[in-house]
N, CA, C and O atoms as a GROMACS GRO file, in nm:
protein
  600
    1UNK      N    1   4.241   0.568   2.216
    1UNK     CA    2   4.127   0.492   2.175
    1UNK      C    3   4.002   0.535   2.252
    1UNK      O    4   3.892   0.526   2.197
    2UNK      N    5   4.015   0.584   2.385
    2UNK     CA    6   3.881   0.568   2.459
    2UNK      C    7   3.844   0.736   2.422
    2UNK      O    8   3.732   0.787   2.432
    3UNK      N    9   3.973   0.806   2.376
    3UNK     CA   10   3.947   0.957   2.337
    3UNK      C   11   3.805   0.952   2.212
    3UNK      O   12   3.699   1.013   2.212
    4UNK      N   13   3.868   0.839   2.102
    4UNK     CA   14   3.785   0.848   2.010
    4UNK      C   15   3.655   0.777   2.047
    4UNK      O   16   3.551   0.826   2.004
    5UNK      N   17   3.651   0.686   2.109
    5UNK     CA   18   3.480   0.706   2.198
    5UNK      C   19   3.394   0.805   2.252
    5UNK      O   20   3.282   0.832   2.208
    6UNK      N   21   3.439   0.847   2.328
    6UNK     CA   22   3.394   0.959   2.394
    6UNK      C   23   3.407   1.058   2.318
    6UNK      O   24   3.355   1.154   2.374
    7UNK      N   25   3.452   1.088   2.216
    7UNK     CA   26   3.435   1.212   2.084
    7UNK      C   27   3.368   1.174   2.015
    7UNK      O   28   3.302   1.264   1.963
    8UNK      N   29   3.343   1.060   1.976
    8UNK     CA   30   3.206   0.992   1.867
    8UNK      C   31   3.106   0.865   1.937
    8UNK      O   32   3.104   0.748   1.899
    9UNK      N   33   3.040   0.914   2.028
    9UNK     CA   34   2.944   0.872   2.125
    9UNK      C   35   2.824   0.831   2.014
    9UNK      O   36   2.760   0.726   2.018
   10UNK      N   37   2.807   0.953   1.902
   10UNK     CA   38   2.670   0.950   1.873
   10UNK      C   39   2.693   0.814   1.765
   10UNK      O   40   2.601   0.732   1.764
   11UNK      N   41   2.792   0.794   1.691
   11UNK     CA   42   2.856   0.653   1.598
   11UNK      C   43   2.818   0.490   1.687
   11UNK      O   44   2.755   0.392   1.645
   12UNK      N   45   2.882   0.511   1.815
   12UNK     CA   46   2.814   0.361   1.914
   12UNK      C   47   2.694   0.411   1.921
   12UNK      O   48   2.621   0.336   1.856
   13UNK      N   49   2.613   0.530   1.982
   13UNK     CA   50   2.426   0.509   1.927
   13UNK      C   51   2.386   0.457   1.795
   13UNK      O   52   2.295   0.374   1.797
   14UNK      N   53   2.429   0.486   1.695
   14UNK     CA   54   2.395   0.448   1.549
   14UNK      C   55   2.418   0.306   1.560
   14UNK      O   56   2.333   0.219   1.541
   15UNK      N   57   2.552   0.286   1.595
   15UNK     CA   58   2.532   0.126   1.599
   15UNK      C   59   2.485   0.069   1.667
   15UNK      O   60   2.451  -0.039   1.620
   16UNK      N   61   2.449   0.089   1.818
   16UNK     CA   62   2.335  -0.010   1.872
   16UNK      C   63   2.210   0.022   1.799
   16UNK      O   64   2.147  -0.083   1.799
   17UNK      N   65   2.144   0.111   1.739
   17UNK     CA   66   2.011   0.108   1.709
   17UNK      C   67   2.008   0.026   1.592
   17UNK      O   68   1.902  -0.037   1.583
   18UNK      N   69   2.116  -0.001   1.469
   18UNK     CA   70   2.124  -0.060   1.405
   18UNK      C   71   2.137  -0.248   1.431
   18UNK      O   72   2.096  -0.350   1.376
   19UNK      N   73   2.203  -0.218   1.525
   19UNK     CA   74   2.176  -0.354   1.586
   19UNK      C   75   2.077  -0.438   1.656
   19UNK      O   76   2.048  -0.558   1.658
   20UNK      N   77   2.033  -0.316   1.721
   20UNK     CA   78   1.880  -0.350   1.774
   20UNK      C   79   1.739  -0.368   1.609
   20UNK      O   80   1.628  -0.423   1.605
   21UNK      N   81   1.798  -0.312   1.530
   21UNK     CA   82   1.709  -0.332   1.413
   21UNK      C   83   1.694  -0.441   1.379
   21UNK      O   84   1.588  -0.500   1.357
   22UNK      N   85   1.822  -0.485   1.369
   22UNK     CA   86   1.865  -0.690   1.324
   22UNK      C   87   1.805  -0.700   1.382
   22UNK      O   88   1.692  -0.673   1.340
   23UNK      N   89   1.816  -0.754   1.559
   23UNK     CA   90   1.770  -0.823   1.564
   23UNK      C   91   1.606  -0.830   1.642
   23UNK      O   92   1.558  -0.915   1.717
   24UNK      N   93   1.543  -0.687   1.581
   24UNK     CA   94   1.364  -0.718   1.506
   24UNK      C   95   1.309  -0.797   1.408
   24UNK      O   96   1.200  -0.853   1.394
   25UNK      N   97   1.418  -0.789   1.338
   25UNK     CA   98   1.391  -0.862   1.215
   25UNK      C   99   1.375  -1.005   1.243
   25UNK      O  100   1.329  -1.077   1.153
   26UNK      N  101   1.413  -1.066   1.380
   26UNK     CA  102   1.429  -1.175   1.398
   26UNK      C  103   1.292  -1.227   1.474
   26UNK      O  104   1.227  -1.331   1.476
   27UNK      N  105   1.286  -1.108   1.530
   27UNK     CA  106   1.133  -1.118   1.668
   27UNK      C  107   1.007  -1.046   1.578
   27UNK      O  108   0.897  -1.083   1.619
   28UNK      N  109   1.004  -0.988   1.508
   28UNK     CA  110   0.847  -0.934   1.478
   28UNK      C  111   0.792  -0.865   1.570
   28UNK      O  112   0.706  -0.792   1.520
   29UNK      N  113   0.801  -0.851   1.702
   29UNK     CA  114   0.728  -0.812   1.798
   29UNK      C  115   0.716  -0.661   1.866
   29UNK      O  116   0.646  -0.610   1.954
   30UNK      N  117   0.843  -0.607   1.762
   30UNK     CA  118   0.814  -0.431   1.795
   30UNK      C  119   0.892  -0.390   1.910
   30UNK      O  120   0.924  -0.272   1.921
   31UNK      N  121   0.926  -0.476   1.998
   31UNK     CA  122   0.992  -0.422   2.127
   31UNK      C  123   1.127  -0.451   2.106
   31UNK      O  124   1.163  -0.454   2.224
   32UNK      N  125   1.221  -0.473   2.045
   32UNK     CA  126   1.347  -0.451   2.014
   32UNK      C  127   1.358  -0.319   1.951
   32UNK      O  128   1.446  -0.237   1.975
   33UNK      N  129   1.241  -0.303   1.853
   33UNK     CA  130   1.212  -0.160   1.776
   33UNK      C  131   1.230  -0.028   1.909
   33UNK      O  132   1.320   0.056   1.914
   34UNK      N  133   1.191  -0.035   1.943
   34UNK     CA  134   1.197   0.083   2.074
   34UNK      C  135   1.295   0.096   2.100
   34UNK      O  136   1.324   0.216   2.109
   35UNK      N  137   1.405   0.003   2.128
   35UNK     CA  138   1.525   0.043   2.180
   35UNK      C  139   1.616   0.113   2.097
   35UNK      O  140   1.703   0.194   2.130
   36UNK      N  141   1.582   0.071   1.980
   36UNK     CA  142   1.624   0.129   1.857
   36UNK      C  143   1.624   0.254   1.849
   36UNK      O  144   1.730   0.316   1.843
   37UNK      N  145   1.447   0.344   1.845
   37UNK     CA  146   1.457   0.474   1.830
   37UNK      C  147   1.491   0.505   1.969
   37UNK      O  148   1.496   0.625   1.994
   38UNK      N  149   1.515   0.430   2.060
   38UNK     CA  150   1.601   0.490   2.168
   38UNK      C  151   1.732   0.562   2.142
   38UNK      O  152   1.779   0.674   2.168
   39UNK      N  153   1.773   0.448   2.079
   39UNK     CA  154   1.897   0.494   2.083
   39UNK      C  155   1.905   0.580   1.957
   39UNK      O  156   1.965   0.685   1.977
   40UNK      N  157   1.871   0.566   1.864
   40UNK     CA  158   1.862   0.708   1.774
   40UNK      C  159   1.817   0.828   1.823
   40UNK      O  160   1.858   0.930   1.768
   41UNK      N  161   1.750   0.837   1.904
   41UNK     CA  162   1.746   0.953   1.973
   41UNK      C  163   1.857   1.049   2.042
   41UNK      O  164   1.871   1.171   2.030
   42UNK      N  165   1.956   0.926   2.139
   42UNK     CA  166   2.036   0.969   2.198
   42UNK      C  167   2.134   0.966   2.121
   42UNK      O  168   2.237   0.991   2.184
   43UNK      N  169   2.164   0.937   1.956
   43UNK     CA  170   2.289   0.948   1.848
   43UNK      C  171   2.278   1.084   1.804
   43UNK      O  172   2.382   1.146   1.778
   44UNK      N  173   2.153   1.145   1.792
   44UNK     CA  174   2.147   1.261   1.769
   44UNK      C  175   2.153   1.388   1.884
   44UNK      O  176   2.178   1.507   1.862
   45UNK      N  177   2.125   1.331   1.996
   45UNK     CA  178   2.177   1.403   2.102
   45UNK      C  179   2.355   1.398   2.075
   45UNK      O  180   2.424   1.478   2.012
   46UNK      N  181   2.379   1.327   2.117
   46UNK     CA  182   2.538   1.283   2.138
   46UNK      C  183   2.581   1.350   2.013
   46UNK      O  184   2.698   1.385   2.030
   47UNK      N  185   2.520   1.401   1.835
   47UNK     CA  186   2.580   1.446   1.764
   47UNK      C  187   2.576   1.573   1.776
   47UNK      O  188   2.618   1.643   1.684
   48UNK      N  189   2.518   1.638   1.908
   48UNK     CA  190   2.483   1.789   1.872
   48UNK      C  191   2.564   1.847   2.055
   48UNK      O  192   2.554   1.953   2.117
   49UNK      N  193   2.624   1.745   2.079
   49UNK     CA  194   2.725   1.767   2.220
   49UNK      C  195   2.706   1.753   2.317
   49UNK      O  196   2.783   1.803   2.398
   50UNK      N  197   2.575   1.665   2.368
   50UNK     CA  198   2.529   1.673   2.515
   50UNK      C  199   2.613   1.564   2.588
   50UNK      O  200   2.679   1.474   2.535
   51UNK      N  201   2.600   1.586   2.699
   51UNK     CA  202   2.668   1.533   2.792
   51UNK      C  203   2.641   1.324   2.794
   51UNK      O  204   2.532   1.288   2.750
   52UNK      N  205   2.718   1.234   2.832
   52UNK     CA  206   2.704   1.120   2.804
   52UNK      C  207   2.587   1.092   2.942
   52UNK      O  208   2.562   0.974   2.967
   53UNK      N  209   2.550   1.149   2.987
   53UNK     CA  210   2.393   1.100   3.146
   53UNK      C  211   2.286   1.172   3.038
   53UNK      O  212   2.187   1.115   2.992
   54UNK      N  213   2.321   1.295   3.012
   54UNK     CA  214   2.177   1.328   2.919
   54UNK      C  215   2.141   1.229   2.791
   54UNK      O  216   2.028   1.198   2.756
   55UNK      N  217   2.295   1.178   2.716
   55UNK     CA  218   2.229   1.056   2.633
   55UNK      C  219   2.157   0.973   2.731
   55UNK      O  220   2.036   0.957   2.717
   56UNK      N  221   2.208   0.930   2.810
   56UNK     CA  222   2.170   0.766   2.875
   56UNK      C  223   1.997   0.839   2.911
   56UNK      O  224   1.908   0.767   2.866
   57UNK      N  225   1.957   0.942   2.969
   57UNK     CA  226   1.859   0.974   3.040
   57UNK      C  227   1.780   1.023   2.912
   57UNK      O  228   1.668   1.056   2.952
   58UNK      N  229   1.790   1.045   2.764
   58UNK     CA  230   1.680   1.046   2.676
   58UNK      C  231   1.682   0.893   2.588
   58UNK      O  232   1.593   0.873   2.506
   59UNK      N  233   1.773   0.807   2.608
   59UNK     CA  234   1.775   0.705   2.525
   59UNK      C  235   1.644   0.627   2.663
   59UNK      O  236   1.534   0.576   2.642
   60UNK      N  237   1.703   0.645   2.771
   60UNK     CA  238   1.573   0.550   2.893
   60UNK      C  239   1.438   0.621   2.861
   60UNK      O  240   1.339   0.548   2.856
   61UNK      N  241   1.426   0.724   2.845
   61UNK     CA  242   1.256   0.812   2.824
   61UNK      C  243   1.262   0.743   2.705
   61UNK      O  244   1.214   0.631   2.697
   62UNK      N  245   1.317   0.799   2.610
   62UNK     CA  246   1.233   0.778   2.439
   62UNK      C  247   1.218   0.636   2.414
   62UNK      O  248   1.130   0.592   2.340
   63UNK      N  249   1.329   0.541   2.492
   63UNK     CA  250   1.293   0.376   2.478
   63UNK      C  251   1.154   0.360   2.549
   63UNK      O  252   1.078   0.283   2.489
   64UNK      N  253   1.105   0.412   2.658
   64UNK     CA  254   0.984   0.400   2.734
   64UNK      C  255   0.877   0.459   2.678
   64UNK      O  256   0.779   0.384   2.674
   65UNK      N  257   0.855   0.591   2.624
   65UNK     CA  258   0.795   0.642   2.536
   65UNK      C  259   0.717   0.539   2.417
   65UNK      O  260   0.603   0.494   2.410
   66UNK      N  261   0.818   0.528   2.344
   66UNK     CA  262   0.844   0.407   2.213
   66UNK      C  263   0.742   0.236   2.259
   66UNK      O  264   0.683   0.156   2.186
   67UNK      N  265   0.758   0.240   2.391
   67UNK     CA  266   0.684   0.109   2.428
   67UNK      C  267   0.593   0.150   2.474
   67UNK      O  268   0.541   0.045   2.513
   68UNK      N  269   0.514   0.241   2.508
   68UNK     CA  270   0.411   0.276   2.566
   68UNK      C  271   0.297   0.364   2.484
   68UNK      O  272   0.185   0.402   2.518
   69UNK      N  273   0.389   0.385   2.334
   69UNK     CA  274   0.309   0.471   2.235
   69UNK      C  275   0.297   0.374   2.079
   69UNK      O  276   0.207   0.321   2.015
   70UNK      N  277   0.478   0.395   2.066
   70UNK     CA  278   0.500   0.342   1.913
   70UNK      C  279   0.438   0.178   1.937
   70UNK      O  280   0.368   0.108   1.865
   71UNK      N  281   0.476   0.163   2.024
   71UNK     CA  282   0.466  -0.044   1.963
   71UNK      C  283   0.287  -0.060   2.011
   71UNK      O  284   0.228  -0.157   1.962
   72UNK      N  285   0.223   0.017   2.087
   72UNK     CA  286   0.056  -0.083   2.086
   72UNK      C  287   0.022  -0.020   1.927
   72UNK      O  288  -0.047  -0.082   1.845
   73UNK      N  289   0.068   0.080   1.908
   73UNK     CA  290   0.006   0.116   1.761
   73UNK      C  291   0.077   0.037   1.626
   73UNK      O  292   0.017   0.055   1.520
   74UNK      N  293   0.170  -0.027   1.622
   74UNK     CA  294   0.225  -0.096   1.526
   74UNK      C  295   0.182  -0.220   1.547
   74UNK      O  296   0.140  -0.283   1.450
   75UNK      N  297   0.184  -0.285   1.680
   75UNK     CA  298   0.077  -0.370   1.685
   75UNK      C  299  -0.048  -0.394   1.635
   75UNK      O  300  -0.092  -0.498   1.587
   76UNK      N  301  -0.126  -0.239   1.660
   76UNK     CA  302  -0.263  -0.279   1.618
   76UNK      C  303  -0.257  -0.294   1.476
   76UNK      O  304  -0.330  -0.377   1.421
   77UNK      N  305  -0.175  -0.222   1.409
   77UNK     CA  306  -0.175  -0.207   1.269
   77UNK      C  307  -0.136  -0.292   1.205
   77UNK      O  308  -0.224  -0.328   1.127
   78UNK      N  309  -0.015  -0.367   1.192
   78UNK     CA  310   0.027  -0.478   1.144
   78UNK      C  311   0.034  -0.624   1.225
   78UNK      O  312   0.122  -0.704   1.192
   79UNK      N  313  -0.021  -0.643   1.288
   79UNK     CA  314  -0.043  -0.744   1.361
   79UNK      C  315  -0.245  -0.793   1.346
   79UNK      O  316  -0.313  -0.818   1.445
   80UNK      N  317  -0.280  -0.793   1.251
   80UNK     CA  318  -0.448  -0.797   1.257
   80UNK      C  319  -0.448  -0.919   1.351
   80UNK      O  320  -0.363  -1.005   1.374
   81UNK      N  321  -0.605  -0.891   1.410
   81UNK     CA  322  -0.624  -1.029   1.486
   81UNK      C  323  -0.658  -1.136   1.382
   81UNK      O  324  -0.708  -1.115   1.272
   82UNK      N  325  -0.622  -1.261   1.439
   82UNK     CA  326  -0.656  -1.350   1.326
   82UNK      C  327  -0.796  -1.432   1.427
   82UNK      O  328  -0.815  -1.419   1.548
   83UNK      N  329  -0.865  -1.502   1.340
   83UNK     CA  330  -0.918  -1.655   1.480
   83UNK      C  331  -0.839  -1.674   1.514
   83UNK      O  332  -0.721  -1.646   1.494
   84UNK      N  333  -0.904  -1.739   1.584
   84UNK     CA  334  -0.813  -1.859   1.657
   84UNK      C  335  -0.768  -2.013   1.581
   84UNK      O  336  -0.865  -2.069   1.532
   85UNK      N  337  -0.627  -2.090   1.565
   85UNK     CA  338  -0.645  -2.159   1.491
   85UNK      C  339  -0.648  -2.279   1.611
   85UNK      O  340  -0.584  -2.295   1.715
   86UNK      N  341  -0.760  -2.358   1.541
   86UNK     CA  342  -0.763  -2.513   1.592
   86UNK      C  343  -0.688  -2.624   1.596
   86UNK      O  344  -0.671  -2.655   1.478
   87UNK      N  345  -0.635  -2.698   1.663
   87UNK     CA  346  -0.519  -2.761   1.659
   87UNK      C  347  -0.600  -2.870   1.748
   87UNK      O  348  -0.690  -2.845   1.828
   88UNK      N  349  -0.534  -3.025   1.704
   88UNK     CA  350  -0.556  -3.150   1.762
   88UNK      C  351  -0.700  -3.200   1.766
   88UNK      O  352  -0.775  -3.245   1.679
   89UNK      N  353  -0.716  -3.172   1.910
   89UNK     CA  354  -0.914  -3.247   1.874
   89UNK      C  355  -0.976  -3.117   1.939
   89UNK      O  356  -1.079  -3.132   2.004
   90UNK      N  357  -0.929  -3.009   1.928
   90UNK     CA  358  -1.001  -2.904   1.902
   90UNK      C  359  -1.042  -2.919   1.741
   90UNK      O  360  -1.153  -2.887   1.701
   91UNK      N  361  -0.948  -2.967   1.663
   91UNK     CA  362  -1.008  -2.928   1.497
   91UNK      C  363  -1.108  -2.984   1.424
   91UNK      O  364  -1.185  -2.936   1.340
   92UNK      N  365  -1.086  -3.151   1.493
   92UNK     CA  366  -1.177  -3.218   1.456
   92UNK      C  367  -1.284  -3.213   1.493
   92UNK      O  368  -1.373  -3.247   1.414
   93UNK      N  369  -1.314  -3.175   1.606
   93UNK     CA  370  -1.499  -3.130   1.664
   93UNK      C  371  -1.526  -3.036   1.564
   93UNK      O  372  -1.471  -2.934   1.526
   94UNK      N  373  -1.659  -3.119   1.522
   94UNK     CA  374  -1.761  -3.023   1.376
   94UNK      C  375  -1.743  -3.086   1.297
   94UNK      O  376  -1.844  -3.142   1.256
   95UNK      N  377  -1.611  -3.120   1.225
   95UNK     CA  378  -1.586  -3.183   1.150
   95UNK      C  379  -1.691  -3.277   1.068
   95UNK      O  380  -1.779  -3.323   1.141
   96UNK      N  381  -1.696  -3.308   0.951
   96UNK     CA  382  -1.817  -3.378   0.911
   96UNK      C  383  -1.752  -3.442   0.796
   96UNK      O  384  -1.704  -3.387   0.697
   97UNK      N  385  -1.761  -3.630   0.834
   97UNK     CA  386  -1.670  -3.721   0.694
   97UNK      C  387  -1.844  -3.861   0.700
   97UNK      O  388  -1.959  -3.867   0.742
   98UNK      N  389  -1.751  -3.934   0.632
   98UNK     CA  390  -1.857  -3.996   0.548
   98UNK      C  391  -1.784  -4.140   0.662
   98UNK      O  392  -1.667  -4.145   0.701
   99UNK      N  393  -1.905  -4.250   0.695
   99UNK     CA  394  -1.825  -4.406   0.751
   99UNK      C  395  -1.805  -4.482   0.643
   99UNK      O  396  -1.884  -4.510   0.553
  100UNK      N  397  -1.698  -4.513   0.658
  100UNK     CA  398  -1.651  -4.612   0.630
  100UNK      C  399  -1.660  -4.724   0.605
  100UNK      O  400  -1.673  -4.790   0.502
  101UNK      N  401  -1.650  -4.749   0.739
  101UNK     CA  402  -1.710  -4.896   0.829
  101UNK      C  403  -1.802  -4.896   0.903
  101UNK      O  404  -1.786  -4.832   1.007
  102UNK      N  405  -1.915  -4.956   0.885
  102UNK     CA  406  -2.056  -4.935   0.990
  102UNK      C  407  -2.030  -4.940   1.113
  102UNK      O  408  -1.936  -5.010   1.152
  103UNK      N  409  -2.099  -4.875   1.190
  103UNK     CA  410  -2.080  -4.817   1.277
  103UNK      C  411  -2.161  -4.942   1.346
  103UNK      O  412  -2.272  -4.954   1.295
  104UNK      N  413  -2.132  -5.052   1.462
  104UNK     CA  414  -2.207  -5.175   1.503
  104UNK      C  415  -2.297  -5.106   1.636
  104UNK      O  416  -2.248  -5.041   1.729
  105UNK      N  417  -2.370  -5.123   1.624
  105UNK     CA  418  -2.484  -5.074   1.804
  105UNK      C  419  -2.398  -5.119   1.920
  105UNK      O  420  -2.365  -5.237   1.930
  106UNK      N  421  -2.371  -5.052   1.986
  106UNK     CA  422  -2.285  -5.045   2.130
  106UNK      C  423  -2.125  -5.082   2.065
  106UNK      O  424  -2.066  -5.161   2.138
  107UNK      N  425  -2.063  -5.047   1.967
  107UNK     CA  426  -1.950  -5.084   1.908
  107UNK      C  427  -1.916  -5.001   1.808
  107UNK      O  428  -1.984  -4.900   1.790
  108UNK      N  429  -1.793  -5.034   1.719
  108UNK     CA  430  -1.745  -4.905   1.650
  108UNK      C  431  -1.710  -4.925   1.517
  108UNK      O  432  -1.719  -5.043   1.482
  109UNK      N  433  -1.668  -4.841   1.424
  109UNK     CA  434  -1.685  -4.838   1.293
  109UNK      C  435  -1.586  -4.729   1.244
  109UNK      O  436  -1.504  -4.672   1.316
  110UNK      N  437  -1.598  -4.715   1.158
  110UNK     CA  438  -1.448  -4.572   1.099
  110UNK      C  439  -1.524  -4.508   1.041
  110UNK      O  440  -1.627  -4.533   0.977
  111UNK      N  441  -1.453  -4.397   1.073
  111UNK     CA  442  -1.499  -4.284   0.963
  111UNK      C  443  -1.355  -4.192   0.886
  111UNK      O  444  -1.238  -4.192   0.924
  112UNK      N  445  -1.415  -4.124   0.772
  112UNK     CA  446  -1.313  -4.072   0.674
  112UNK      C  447  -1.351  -3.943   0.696
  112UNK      O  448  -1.461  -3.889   0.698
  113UNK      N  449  -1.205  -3.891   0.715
  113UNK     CA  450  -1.216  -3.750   0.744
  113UNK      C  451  -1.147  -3.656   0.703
  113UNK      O  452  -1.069  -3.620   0.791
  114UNK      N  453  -1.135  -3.575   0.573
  114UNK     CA  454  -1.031  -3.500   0.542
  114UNK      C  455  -0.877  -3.643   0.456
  114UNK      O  456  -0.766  -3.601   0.424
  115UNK      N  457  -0.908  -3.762   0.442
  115UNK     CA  458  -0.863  -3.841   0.396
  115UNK      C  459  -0.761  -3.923   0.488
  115UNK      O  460  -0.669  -3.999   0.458
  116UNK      N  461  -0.811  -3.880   0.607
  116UNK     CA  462  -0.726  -4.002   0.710
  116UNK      C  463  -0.921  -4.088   0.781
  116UNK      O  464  -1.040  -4.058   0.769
  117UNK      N  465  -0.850  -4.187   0.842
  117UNK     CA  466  -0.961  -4.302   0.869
  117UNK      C  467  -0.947  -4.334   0.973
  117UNK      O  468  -0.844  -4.394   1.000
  118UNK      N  469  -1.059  -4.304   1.094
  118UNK     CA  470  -1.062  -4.304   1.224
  118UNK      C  471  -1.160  -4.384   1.285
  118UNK      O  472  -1.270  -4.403   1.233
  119UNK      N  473  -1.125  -4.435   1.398
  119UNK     CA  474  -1.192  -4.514   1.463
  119UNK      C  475  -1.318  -4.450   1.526
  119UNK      O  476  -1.282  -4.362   1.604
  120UNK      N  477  -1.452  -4.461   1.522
  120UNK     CA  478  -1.550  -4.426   1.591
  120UNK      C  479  -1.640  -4.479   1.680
  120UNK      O  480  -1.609  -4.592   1.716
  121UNK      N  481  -1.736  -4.437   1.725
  121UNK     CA  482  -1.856  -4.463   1.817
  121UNK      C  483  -1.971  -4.362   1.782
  121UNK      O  484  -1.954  -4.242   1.762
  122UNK      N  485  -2.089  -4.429   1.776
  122UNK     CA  486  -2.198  -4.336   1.809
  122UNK      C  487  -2.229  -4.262   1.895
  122UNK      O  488  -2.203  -4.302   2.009
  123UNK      N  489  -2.304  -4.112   1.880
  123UNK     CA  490  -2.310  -4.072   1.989
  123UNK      C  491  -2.390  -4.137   2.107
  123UNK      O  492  -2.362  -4.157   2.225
  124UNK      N  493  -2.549  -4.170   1.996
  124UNK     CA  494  -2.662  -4.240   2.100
  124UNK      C  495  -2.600  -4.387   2.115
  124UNK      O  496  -2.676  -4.470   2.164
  125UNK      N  497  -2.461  -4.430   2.073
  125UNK     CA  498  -2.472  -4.612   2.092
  125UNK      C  499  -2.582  -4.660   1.970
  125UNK      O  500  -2.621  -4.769   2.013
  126UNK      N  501  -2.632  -4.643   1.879
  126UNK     CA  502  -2.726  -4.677   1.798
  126UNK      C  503  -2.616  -4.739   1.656
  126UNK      O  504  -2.501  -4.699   1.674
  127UNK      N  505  -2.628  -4.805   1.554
  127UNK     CA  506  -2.571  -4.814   1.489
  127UNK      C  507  -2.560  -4.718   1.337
  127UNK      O  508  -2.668  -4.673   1.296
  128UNK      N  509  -2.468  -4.696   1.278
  128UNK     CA  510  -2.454  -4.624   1.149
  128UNK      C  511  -2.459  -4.711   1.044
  128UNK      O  512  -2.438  -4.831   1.065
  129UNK      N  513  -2.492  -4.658   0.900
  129UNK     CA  514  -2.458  -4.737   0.807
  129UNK      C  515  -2.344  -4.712   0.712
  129UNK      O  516  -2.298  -4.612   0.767
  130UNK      N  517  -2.270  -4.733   0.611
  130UNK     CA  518  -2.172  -4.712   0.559
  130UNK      C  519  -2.209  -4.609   0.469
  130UNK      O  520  -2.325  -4.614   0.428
  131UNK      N  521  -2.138  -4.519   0.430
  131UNK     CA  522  -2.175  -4.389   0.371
  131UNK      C  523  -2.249  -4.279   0.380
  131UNK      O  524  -2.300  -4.203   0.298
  132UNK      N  525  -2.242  -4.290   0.534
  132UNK     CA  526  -2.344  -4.205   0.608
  132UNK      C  527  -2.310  -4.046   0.612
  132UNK      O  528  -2.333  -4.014   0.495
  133UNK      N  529  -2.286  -3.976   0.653
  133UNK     CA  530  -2.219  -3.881   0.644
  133UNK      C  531  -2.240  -3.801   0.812
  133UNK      O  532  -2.345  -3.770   0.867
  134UNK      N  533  -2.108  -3.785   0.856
  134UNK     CA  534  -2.140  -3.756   0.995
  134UNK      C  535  -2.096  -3.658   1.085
  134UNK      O  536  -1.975  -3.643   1.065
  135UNK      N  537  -2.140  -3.574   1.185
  135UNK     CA  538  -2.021  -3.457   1.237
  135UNK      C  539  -1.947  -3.513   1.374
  135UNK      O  540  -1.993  -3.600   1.447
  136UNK      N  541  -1.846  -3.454   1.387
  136UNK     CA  542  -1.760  -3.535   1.506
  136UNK      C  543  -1.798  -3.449   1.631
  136UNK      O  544  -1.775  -3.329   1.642
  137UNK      N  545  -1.868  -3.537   1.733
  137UNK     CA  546  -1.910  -3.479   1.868
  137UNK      C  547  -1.846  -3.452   1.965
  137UNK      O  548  -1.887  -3.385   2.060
  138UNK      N  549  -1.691  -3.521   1.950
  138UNK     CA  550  -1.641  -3.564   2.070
  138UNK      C  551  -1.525  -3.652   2.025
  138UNK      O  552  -1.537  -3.743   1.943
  139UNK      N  553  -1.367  -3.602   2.107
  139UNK     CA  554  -1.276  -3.708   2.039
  139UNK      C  555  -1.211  -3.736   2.177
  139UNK      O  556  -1.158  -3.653   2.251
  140UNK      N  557  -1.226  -3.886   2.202
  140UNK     CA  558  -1.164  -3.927   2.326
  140UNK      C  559  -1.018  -4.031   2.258
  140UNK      O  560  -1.014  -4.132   2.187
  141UNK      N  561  -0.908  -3.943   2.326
  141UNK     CA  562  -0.764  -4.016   2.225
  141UNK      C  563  -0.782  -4.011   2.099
  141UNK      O  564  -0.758  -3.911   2.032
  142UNK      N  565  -0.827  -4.126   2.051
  142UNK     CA  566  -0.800  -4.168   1.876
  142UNK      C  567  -0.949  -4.213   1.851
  142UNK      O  568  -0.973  -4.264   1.742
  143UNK      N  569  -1.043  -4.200   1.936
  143UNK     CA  570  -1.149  -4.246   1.894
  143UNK      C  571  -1.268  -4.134   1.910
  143UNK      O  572  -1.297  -4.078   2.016
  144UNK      N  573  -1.343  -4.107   1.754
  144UNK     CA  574  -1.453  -4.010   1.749
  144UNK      C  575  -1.563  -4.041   1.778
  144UNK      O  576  -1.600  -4.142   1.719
  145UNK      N  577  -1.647  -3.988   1.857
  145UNK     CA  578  -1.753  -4.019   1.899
  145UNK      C  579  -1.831  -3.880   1.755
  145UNK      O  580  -1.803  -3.761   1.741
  146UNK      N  581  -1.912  -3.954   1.690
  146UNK     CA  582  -2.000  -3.904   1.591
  146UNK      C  583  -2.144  -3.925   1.588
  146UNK      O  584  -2.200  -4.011   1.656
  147UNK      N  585  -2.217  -3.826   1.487
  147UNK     CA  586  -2.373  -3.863   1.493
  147UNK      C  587  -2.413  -3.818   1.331
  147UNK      O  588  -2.333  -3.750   1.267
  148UNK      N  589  -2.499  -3.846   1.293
  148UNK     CA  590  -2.550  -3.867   1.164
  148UNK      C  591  -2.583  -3.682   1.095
  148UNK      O  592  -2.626  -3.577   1.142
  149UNK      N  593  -2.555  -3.710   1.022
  149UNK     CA  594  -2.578  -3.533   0.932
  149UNK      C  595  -2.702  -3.561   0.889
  149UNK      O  596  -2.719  -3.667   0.828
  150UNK      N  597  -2.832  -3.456   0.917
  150UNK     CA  598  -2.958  -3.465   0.872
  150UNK      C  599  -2.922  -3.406   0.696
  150UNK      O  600  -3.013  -3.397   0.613
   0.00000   0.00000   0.00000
């Protein structure tokens, strides 16, 4: 059994690179990919008779190679930058909904936003009127601090 290992060296390269392929498919991130043409590298060594240290010592270069060449460029390419996405009360700052509920001088009122209904405050403390239309300045917890859309 260990005869037929060591006579078909380059068959276990094929299958780790194949295995390392799976599981890219799982990560997206290109660096499982490297190990891959690592080891395809050293399957085709190993199919043409080199010694089992010369596999191990071109599968370690061409895996290092592969991360230091192939993956920033597959990166840049299929990976576009996107924005940045806004999440929580990062999203809602800017935001601009209509009140609700008047907004009372030194007190609070709702506003509609995207079709949920939130508790507010003015920015100046001044009061709003109902159907005002307003951008969100500021969200402390559950409550928007807003000001009037010219």
């Amino acid at each position: 059994m260990i005869q037929y290992f060591t006579s078909n060296l380059w068959l276990i390269w094929v299958i780790i690179s194949i295995v390392c392929l799976i599981l890219e498919l799982s990560s997206g991130d290109f660096f499982i990919l490297c190990f891959a043409i690592g080891a395809a590298a050293s399957a085709i060594f190993a199919g043409c008779g080199a010694s089992l240290t010369v596999q191990i010592i071109v599968f370690a270069v061409v895996s290092a190679l592969s991360l230091l060449l192939v993956r920033p460029t597959l990166l840049k390419k299929l990976h576009k930058p996107q924005r940045e996405r806004l999440s929580n009360a990062e999203a809602m700052i800017g935001q601009v909904g209509r009140i609700s509920e008047p907004v009372v001088a030194g007190g609070y009122g709702r506003v509609a936003i995207d079709g949920d209904d939130w508790k507010c405050l003015s920015l100046d403390g001044g009061a709003i009127d109902k159907d005002v239309r307003v951008r969100v300045v500021k969200m402390d917890s559950i409550i928007l601090t807003v000001e009037p859309v010219e």
